[in-house]
RODO-2510 file (C-alpha; in nm, 4 decimals, decimal comma):
residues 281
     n   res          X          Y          Z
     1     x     9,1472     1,2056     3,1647
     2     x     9,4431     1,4079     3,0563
     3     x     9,5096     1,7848     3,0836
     4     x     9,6949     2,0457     2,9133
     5     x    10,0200     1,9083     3,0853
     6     x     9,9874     1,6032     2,9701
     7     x     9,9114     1,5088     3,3425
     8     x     9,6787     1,3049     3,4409
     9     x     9,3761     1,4314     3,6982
    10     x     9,4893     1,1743     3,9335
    11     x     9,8886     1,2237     3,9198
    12     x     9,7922     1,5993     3,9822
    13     x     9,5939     1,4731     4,3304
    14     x     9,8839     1,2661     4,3736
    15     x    10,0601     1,5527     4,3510
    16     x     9,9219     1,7715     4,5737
    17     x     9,8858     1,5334     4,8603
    18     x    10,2046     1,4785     4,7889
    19     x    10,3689     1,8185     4,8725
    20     x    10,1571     1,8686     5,1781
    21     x    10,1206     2,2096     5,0862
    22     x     9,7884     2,3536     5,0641
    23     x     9,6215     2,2948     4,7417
    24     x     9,4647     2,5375     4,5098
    25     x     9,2089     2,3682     4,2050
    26     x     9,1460     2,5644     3,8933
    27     x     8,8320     2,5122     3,7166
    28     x     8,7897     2,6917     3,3708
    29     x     8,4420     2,7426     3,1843
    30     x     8,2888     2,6908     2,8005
    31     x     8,5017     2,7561     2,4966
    32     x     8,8300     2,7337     2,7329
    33     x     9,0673     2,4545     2,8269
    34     x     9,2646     2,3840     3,1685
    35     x     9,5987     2,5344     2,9621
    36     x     9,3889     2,8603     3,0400
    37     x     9,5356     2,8870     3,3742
    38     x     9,8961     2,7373     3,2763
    39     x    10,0412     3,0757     3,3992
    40     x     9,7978     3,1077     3,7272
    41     x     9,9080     2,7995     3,8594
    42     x    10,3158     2,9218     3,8044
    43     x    10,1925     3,2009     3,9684
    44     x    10,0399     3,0170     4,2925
    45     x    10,2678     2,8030     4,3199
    46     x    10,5312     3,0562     4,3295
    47     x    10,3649     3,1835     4,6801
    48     x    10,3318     2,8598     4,8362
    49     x    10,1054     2,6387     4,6721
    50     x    10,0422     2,3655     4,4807
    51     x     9,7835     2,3594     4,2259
    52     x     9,5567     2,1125     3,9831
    53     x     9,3887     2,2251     3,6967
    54     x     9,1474     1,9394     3,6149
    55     x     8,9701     1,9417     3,2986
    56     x     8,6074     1,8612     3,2760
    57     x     8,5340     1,5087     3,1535
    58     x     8,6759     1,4155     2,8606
    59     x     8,8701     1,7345     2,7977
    60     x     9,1651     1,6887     2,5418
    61     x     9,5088     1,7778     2,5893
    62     x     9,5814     2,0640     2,3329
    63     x     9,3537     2,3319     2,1538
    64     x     9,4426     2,1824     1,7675
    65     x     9,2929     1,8461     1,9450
    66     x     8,9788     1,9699     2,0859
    67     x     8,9224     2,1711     1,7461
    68     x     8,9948     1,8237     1,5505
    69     x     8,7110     1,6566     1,7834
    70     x     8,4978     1,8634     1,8764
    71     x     8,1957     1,6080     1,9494
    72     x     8,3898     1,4826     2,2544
    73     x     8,2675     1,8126     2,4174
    74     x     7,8892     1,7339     2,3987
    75     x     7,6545     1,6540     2,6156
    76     x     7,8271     1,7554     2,9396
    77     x     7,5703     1,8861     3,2063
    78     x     7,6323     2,1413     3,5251
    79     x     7,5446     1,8871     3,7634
    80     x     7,7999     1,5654     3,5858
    81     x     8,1206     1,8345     3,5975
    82     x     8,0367     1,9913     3,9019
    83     x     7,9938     1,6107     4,0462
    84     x     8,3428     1,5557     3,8971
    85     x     8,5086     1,8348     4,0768
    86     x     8,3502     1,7548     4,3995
    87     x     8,4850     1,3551     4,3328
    88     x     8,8430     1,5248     4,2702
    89     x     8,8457     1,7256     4,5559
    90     x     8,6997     1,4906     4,8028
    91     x     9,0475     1,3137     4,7052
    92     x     9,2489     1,5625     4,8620
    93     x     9,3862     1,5386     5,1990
    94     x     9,3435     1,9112     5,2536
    95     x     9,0358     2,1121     5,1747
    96     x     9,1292     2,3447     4,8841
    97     x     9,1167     2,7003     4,7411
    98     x     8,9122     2,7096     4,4531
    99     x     8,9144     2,9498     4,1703
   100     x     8,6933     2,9042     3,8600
   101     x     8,6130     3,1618     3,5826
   102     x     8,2514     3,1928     3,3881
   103     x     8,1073     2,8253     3,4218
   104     x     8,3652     2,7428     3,6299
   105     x     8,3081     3,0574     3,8587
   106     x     7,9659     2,8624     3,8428
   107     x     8,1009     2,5376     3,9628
   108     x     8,3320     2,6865     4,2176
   109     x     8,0304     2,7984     4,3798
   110     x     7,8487     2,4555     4,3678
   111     x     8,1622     2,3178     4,5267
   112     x     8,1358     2,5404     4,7991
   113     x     7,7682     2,5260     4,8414
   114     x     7,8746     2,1341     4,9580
   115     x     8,1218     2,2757     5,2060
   116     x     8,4420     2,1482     4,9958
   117     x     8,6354     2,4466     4,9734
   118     x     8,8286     2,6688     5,1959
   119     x     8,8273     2,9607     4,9818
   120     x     8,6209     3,0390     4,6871
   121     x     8,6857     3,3384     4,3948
   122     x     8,4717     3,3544     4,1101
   123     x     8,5572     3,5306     3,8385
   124     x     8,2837     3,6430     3,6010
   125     x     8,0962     3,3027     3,6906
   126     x     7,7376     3,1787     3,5075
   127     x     7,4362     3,2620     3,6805
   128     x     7,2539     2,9873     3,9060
   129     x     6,8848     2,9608     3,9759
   130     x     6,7652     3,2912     4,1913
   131     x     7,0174     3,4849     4,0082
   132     x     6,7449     3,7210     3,7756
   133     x     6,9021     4,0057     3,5467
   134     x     6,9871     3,9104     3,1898
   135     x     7,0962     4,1599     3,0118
   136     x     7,1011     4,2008     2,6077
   137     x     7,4867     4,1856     2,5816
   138     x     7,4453     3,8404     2,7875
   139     x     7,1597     3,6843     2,5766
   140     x     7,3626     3,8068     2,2504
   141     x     7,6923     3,6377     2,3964
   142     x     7,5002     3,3223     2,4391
   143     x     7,2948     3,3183     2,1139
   144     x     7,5232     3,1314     1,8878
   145     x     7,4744     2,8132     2,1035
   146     x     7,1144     2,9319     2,2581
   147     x     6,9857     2,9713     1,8528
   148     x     6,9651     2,6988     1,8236
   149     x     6,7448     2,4516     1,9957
   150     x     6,9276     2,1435     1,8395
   151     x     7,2611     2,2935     1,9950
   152     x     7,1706     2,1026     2,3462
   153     x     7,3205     1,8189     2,2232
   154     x     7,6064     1,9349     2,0027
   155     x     7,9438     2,0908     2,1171
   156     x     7,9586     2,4661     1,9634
   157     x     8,2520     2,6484     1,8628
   158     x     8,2515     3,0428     1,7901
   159     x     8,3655     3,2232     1,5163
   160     x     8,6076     3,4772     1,5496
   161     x     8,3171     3,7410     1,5537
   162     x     8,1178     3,5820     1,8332
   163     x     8,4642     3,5689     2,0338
   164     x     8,5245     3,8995     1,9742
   165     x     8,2266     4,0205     2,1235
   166     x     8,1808     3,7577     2,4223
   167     x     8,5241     3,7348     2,5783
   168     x     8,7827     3,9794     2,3791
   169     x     8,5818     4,2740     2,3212
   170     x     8,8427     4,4651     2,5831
   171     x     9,1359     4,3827     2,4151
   172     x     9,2943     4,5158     2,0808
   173     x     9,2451     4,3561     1,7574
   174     x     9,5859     4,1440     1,7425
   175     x     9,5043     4,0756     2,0822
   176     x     9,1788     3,9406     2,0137
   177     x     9,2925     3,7295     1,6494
   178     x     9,6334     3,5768     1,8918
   179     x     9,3563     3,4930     2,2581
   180     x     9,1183     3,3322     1,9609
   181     x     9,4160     3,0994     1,8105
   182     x     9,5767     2,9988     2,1187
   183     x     9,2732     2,9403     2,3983
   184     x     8,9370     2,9052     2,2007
   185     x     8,7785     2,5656     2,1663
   186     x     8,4117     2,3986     2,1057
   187     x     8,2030     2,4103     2,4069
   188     x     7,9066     2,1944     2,5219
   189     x     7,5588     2,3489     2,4453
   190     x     7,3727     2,1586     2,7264
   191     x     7,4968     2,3971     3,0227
   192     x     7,3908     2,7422     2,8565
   193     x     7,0544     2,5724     2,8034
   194     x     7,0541     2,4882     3,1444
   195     x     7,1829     2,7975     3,2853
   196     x     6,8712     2,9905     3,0548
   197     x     6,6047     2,7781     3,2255
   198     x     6,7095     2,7438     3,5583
   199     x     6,5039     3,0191     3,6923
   200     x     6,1864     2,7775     3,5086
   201     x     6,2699     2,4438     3,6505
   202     x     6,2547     2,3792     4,0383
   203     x     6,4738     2,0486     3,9404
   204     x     6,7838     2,2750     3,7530
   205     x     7,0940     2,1751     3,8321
   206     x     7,2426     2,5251     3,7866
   207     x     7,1394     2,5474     4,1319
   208     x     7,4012     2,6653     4,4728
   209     x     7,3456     2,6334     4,8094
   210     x     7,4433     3,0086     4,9477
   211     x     7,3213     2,9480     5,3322
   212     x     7,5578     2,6259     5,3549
   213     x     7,7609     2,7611     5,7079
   214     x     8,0674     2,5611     5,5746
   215     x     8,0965     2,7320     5,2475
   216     x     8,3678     2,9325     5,3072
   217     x     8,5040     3,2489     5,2410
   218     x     8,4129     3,3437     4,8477
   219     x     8,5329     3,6232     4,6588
   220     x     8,3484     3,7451     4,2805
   221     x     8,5556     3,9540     4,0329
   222     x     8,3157     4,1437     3,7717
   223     x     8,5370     4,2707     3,4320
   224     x     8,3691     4,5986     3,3742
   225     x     8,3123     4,5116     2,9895
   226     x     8,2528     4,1666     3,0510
   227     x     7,9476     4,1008     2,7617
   228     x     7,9018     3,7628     2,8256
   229     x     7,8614     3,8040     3,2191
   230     x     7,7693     4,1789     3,3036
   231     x     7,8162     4,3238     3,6399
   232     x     7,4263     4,2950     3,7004
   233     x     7,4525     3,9263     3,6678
   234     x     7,7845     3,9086     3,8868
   235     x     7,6311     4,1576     4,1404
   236     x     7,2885     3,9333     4,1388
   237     x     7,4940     3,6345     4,2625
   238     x     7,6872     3,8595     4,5146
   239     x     7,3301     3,9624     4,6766
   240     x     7,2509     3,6400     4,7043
   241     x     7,5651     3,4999     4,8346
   242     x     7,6258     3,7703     5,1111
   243     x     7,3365     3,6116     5,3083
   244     x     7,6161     3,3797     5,4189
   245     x     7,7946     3,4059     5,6906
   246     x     8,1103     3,3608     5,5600
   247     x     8,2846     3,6077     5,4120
   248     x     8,1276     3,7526     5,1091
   249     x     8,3349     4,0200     4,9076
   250     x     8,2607     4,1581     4,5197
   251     x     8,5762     4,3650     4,3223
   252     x     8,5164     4,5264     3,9744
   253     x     8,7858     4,5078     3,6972
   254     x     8,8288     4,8528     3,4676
   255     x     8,8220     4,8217     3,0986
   256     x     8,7876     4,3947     3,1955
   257     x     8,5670     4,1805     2,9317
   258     x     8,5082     3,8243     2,9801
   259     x     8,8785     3,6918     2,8613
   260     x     9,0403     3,8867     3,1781
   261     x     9,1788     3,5563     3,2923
   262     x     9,3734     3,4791     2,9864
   263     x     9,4270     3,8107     2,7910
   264     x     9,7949     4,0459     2,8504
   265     x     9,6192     4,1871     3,2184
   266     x     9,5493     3,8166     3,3430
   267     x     9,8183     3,8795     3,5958
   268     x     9,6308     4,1567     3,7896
   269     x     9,3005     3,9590     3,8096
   270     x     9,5916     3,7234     3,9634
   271     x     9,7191     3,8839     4,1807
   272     x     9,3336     4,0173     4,2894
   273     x     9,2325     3,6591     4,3552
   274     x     9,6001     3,5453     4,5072
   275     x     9,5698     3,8049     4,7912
   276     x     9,2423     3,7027     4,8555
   277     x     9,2980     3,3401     4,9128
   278     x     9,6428     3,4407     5,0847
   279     x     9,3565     3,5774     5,3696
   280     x     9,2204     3,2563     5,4441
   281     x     9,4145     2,9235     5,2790
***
């Protein structure tokens, strides 16, 4: 499976083991690819670390691919990529950091739940089952895959408009246009549909375990205009987290919507989640 590199998953666990340096694994969410966090990992690895930014299955290298084949994107469920990370990581010779933004803020937290990470930060992550608020900006941000019934099974890419609103509604207009061109890309369906039943099904894999003792330190970071994952839905999974005993912290980003990781501030979220990790990894 290749990434945004060029790289393959297993040259970057190579990689890693390689350096003997402790490793740090990205994990992005829906509508993104791994090149989303080309300028984190500089960034990490600049203080110490080496990183891997694995795609989920079947991810293609560049944006103009993924928009040229969309359909590869379909079909992908929580519990197949979060089984994927845990297969990468459990590949690594030293537990890792890991950082993961909207559905991958989601998956971090899986990870952890299974005691595979040393250090979690989730930035703006999807809501697991127990997690309750949804608020209108949320179901609205979600509605041009959730519709749709038939979009379960399709890959779903957003318009400029729905963009706009979901992840770049903090930024300028230019801003918004250039983060649309250069980072958005179809998205699986199946995972939203998930993530809006998993309160209903007992048998959801949108599911974390919050009590596991070996979870780890975890850190959430809320954007403050974040539509598509409000600080209700952040705090929600904060509540429920804290009831660990590791350490559970929550920071709120000003004037932050969704696309904090990638738009011109993505270096102070950064820096936020670098001094973090720096505590414990």
């Amino acid at each position: 499976m290749a990434v945004s590199t060029g790289i393959t998953t297993a040259d970057q666990v190579e990689k890693a083991n390689s350096t003997g340096l402790n490793p740090i694994v990205f994990i992005h969410g829906l509508w993104l690819l791994p090149s989303s966090w080309d300028r984190w990992t500089a960034v990490f690895e600049e203080a110490g670390y080496t990183t891997l930014k694995p795609g989920w299955p079947d991810d293609p290298e560049t944006v103009a691919e993924a928009k040229a084949h969309p359909e590869v994107f379909a079909h992908k469920t929580v519990g197949q990529v979060a089984d994927h990370y845990s297969d990468v990581i459990g590949k690594l010779k030293k537990k890792p950091a890991v950082i993961g933004h909207s559905f991958g803020g989601l998956l971090a937290q899986i990870v952890a739940g299974r005691g595979l990470s040393a250090a979690t930060v989730a930035i703006d992550p999807a809501p697991f089952r127990g997690v309750l608020p949804l608020p209108l900006s949320a179901l609205k941000s979600a509605s041009p895959v959730l519709g749709n019934p038939a979009n379960i099974n399709r890959a779903v890419p957003l318009t400029y408009e729905q963009f706009r609103y979901a992840f770049a509604n903090a930024v300028s207009e230019d801003e918004a246009k250039e983060l649309y061109e250069s980072f958005a890309v179809p998205a699986s369906g199946k995972p939203l549909f998930q993530a809006a039943t998993a309160n209903l099904n007992p048998w959801t894999e949108v599911k974390v375990d919050t009590t596991n003792a070996d979870r780890g330190p975890l850190l959430f970071i809320s954007g403050e205009k974040d539509n598509t994952v409000p600080w209700a839905i952040t705090n929600a999974s904060y509540k429920r987290q804290k009831r660990n005993q590791g350490v559970t912290e929550i920071v709120e980003m000003p004037n932050r919507g969704h696309a904090l990781v990638i738009d011109s501030g993505w270096r102070e979220v950064a820096d936020k989640t670098l001094a973090f990790v720096q505590r414990f990894v």
